[in-house]
TORLUMRO-732291 format. One record per residue (C-alpha): residue in one letter; y, z, x. Coordinates in steps of 0.1 Angstrom, whole numbers. Example, Ala and Ser with C-alpha at 12.3 -4.5 7.8 and 13.67 -1.06 7.14 Angstrom:
// TORLUMRO-732291
(a (-45 78 123)) (s (-11 71 137)) 
This chain:
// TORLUMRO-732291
(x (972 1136 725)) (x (994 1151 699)) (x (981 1151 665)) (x (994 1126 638)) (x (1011 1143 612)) (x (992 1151 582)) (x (999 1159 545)) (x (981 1165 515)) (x (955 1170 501)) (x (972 1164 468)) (x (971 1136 435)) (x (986 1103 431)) (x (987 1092 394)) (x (974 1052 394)) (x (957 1034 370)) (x (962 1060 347)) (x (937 1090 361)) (x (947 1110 389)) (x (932 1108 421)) (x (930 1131 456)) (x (946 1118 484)) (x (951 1129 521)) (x (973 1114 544)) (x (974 1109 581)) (x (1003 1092 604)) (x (1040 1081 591)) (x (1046 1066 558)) (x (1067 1037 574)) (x (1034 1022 592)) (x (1007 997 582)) (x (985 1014 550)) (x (947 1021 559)) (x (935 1030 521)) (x (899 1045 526)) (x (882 1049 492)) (x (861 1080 496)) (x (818 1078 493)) (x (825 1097 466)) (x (845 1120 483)) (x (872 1115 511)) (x (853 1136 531)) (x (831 1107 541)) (x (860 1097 566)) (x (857 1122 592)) (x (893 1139 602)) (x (886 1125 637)) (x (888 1088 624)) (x (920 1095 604)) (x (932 1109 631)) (x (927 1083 656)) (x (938 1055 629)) (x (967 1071 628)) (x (974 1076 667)) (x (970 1037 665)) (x (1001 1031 645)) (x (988 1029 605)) (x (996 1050 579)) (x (961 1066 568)) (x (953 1076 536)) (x (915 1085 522)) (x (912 1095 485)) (x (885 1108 459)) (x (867 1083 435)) (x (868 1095 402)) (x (846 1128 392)) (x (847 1140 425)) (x (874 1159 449)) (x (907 1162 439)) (x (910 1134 413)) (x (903 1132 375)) (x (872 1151 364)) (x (858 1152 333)) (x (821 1147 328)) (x (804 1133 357)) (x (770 1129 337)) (x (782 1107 314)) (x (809 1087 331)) (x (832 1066 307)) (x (843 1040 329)) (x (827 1013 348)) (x (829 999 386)) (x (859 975 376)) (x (874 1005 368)) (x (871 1020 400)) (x (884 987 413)) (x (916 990 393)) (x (921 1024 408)) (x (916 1009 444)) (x (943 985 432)) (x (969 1006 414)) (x (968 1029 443)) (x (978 1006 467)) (x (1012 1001 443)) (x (1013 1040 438)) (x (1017 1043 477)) (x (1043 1021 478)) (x (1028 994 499)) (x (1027 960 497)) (x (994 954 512)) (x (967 977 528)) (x (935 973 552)) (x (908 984 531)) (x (875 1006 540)) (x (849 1014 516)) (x (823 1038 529)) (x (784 1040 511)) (x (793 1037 475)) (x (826 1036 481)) (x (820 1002 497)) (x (812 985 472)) (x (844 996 448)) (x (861 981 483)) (x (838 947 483)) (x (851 939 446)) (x (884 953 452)) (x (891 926 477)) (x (875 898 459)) (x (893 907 428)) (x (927 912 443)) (x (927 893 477)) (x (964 891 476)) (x (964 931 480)) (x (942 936 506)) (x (948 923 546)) (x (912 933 562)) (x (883 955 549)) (x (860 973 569)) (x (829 983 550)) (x (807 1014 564)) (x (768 1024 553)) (x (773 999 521)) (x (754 972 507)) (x (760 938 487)) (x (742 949 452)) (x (749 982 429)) (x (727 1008 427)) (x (695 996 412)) (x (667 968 418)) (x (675 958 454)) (x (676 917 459)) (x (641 910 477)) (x (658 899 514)) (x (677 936 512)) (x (656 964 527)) (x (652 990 501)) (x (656 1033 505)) (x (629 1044 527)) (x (608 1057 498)) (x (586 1089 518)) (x (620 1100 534)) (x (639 1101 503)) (x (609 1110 484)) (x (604 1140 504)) (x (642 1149 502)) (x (643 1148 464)) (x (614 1165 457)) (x (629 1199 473)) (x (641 1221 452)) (x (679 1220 448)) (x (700 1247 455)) (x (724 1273 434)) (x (747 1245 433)) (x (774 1271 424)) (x (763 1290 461)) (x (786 1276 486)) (x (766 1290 515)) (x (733 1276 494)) (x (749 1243 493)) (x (756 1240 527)) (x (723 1252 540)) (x (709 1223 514)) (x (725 1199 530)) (x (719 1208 562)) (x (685 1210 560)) (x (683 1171 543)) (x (705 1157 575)) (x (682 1150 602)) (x (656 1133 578)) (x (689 1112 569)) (x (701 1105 604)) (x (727 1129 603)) (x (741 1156 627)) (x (727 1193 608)) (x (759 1208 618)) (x (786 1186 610)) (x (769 1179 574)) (x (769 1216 569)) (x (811 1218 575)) (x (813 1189 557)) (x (795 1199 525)) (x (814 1239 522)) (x (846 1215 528)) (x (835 1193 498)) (x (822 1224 477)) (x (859 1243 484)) (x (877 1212 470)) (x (852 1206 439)) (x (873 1217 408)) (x (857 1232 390)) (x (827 1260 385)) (x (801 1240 365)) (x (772 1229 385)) (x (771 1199 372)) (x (802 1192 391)) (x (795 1207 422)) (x (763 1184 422)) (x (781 1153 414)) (x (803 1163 442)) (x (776 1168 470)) (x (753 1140 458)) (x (771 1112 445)) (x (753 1104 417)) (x (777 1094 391)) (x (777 1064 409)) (x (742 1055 399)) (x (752 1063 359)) (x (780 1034 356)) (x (780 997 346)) (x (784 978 377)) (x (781 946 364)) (x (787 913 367)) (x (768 910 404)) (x (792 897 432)) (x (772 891 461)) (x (773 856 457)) (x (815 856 458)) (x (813 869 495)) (x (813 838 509)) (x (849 836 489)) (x (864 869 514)) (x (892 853 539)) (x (902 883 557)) (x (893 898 588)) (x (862 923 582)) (x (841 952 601)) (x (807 958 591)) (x (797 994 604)) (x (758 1004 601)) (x (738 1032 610)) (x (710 1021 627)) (x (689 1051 615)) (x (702 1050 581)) (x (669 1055 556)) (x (688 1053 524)) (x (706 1019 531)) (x (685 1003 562)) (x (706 986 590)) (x (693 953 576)) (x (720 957 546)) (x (750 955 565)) (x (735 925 589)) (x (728 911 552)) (x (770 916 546)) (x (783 905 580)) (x (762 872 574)) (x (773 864 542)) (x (811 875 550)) (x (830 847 565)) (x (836 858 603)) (x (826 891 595)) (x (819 914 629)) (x (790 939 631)) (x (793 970 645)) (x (757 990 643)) (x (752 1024 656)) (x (725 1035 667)) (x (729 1073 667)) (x (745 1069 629)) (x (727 1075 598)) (x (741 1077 562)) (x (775 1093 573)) (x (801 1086 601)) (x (797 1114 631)) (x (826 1123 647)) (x (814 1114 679)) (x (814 1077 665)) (x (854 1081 652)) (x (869 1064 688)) (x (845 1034 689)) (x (852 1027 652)) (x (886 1032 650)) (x (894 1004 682)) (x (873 983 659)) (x (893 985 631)) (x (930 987 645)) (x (916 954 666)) (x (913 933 630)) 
């Protein structure tokens, strides 16, 4: 199969902040907007690739802080969730489409949950990957919780020379079985991520391999109970081995999302393996 023609990485202003994009397929095709876990490079090329063989238009961008898009201090973020909702939104206009499927990967999901319950005239499906209905924080008692000695374990190492590419890599690495993840993949993935972090301060770097800005902004009001509200055709996608959002999570979203489908996998953990990119790309191009 010949490869879909690819562009990018590069920046699309929206919403008033820049933010990284890559784009897969032809611009004259169906959008696929996937907002990035923080980074894009939680949507393996393989799945872009395959979305793109299937006739959309692909394109997989950086939250803010992270990647290619607007950096400025990613321990003390000044913007909130909705923000990165207005972002989701804007971009959507910046690309010049009228209306895009939606994916929302970990984090990123839940920028994608309120994006589509805030602007449901923007948004014709959403597929949400590794996510759960409530911001980081207290879990809701039905929602199972991070699996506390795995995690514990994995943030009590000590952290690398964040500014040591080859450190960083082989610190990921090391935390991606515990995780669920495939060792080697996490380690190409993480040198990719480090090579497209922006800057030199390790503080940066960090926010870029970690994601924890997320866990530093306002993400209120609550919207799980608006999900009963979402009238578009949706994919759940769940690691069955996931520790740091358990499977339970997404069975809690496809339930509580009207005609919602649930697609667990049970060799997935926190990230999407390229092994997986086939079966989850039919599921998607089927909504």
């Amino acid at each position: 199969m010949t490869k879909p023609l690819r562009s990018g990485p590069t920046a699309v202003r929206a919403n008033g902040v820049d933010l990284g994009i890559e784009s897969f397929g032809r611009t004259e095709d169906p959008l696929i907007l996937l907002v990035g876990g923080t980074t894009m490079m939680s949507w393996p090329d393989a799945l872009c690739e395959r979305l793109a063989s299937g006739g959309r238009r692909v394109v997989r961008y950086d939250l803010r802080d992270s990647g290619g898009s607007t950096t400025l201090d990613p321990d003390n973020p000044a913007y909130d969730l909705r923000d990165l909702v207005a972002d989701t939104a804007a971009l959507v206009a910046a690309l010049g489409a009228g209306t895009a499927h939606l994916g929302g990967i970990g984090v990123g999901g839940m920028v994608a949950q309120v994006a589509a319950l805030d602007h449901p005239h923007l948004f014709s499906a959403l597929t949400l990957v590794g996510t759960r209905p409530v911001a980081p924080g207290p879990v809701d008692d039905d929602l199972p919780d991070h699996d506390s000695a795995i995690l514990g374990d994995l943030f009590s190492r000590s952290q690398p020379d964040w500014t040591d590419r080859d450190a960083v890599a082989a610190f990921a690495a090391e935390a991606a079985e515990p995780l669920g993840n495939d060792p080697a993949e996490t380690r190409v993935t993480a040198a990719r991520i480090w090579d497209r972090t922006p800057a030199a301060d390790p503080a940066v770097h960090r926010a870029n391999q970690l994601g924890m800005v997320f866990s530093r902004i306002d993400c209120a009001p609550r919207w799980r109970g608006r999900l009963g509200d979402l009238d578009l055709p949706t994919l759940v996608v769940h690691g069955r081995a996931d520790p740091f959002f358990p499977v339970g999570n997404g069975e809690a979203l496809a339930a509580e999302i009207p005609a919602a489908r649930l697609l667990v996998l049970d060799n997935m953990g926190t990230a999407l393996r390229a092994s997986s990119a086939d079966r989850v790309a039919t599921a998607m191009l089927a909504l």
